[in-house]
N, C-alpha and C positions, 0 to 999 in steps of 0.2 A: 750247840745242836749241829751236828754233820748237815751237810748242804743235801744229801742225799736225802733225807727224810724230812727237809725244808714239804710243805704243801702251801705253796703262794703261787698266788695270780700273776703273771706278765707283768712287771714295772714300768712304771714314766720310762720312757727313754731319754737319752743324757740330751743338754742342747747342741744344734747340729756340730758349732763351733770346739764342741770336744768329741778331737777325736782317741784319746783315751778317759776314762773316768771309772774311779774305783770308788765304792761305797760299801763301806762298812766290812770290811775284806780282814777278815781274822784267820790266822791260822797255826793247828795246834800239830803237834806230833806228840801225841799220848798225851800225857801233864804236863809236858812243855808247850807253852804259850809262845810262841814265836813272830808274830802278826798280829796287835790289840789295835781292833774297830780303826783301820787305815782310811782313809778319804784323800782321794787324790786327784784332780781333774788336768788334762793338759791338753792345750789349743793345737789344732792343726800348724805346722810350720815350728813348734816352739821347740826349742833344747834347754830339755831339764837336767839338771845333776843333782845325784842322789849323791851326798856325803853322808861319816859320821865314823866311829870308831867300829874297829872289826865285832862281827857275832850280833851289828845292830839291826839284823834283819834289811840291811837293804840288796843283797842278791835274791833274797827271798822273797821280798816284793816285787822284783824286775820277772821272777820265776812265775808270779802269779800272774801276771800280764797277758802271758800266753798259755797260761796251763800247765809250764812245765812241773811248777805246786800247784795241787789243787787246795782250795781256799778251806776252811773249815767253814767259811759261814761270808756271806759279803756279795757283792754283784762286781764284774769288771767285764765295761764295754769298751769295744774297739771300732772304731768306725761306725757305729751308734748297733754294732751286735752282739747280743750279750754272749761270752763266752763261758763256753763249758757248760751250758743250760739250754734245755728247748721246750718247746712247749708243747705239750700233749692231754687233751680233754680241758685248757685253757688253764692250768697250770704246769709249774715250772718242775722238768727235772733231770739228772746231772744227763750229760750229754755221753755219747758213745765215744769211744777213741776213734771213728770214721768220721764222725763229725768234729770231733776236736784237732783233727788233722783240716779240713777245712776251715774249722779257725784260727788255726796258728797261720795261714797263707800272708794273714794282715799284717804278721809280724814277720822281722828278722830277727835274728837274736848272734849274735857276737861274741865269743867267750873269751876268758883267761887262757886259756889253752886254742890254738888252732883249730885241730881235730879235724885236718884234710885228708882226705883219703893218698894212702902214701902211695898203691898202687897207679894212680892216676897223675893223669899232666894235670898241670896251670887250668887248660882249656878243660879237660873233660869233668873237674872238679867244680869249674864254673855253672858247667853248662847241666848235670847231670839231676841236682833237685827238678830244675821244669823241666825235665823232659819226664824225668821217673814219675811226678806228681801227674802227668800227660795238662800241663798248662801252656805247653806251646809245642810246637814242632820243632825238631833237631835242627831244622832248618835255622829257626829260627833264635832256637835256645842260644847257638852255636856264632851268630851274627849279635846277639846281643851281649853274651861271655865276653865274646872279643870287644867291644864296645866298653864293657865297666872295665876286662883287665887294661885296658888303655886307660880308662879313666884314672885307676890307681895308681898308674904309672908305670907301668908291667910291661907293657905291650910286647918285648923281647924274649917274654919268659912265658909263651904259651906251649910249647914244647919242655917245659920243664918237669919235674919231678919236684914233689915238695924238699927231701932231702937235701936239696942243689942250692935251696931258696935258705935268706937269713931270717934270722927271727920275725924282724919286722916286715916283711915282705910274704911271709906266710901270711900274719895278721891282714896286711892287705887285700890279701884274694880270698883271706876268710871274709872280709868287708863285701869285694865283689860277688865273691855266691848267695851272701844273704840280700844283697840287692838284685842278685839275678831272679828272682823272685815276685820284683816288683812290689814292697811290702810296702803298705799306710806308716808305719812305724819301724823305727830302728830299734833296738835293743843293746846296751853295751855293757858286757860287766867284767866291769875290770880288764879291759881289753891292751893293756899296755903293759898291768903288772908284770908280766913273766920277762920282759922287756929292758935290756939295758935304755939310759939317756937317748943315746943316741938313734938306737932303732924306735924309741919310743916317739920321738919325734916325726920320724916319716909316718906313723899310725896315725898320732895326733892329726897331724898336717891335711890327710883325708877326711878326718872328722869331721875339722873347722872348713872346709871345701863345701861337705854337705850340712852345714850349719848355715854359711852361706848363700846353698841352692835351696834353703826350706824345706829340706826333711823334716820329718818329726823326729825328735829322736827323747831318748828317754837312759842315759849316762850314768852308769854307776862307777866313782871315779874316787882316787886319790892325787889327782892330779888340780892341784887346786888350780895352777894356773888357766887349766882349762875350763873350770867351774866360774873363776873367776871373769874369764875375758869371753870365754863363749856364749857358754850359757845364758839366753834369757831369766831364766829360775833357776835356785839353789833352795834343793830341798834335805837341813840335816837331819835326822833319824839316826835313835836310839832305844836301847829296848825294848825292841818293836813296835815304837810308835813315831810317829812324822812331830819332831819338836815345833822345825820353825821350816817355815816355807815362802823364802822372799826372791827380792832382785840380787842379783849379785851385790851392788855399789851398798847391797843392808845386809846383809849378810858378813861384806870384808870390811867390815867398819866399825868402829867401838860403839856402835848403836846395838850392832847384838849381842845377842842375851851371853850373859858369863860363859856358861856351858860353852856356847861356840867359840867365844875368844878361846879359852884354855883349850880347846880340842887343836884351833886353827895356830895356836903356840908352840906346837910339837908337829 
């Protein structure tokens, strides 16, 4: 059943301590099933990694998080607000792209590709979602930009041009503008892949920074070393569904299930 023609009353809200939670989150493109009945819940402060073999739907569950898929059928809360739905005569239904733009605010999202605007500096590219969204004043956007690009390590390249910048240093100040934001959740997918070793490394190295300062964040990664020593949870998916979802120390250990060994052997 399309979410659209859903007629249901306002649900339980999640408990306060999750600040994301997804229930029963499906989703189809025509006959292709791509997302089967998902459940997922993750605590404020936690870094989850999303592992598994390519096409197993885990970009598409990171997409669902903010709306960028919308779900065929399922509920997903952020900060305990249900997204993509609202309620009107006391039932639920799909939400406008005006309001769905207020609810991706909770979110950042981080991609495989950069996708900085190439027109613009270091700083204007920081600063330009909160100003454009009008969440803060220039004044402001513009004193806190400079703040994350230091944070990432930048602080020299605010007059730059993305062109000037290496691989991994783009990635960075792609990190910075979705923090400029100020979002409840991070978003990662596959943020290193495009990425030699080395520049992969300075990307990493910010991540594990805000793993450390208790972001929430929510990883979709081939980097296992990251899944491994970061991550509080390792979530691997298959098929579109959530196999096994543990600690890391159960996850990287001959305690899990076959499947994971032979995935984690290649």
């Amino acid at each position: 059943m399309n979410i659209a023609k859903q007629d249901r009353r306002w649900p339980d809200r999640p408990d306060p301590e999750n600040i994301v939670e997804l229930r029963g989150v499906r989703l189809d493109y025509g006959i292709l099933n791509v997302l089967h009945d998902v459940n997922l819940t993750i605590r404020e402060g936690e870094t989850v990694a999303i592992i598994g073999p390519s096409g197993s739907g885990k970009t598409t569950l990171l997409r669902c998080i903010n709306y960028l898929a919308r779900p065929t059928a399922g509920e997903v809360w952020v900060d305990r607000h249900l997204v993509g739905q609202v309620e009107k005569g006391g039932k639920l239904h799909p939400a406008t792209e005006g309001v769905l733009r207020l609810h991706r605010l909770e979110t950042g999202m981080v991609f495989q590709q950069f996708n900085l605007f190439r027109n613009m500096t270091v700083l204007q590219n920081v600063m330009y979602a909160p100003v454009a969204c009008r969440v803060t004043s220039k004044e402001e956007a513009r004193d806190r930009a400079v703040r994350l690009i230091e944070r990432v390590g930048l602080g020299g390249k605010l007059s730059a041009r993305p062109h000037e910048l290496s691989g991994g240093q783009q990635q960075r100040i792609a990190i910075a503008r979705a923090l400029a934001m100020q979002p409840k959740v991070m978003l990662f997918d596959e943020a290193t892949s495009a990425l030699d070793p080395e520049l992969a490394r300075e990307v990493l190295e910010v991540m594990r920074e805000l793993a450390r300062e208790g972001m929430t964040m929510v990883v979709v990664t081939h980097e296992m070393g990251f899944a491994r020593n970061v991550a509080d949870r390792v979530v691997f998916m298959e098929n579109g569904r959530i196999v096994e979802d543990g600690a890391p120390a159960v996850i990287f250990s001959d305690q899990a299930p076959k499947r994971i060994r032979n995935f984690l052997s290649h």
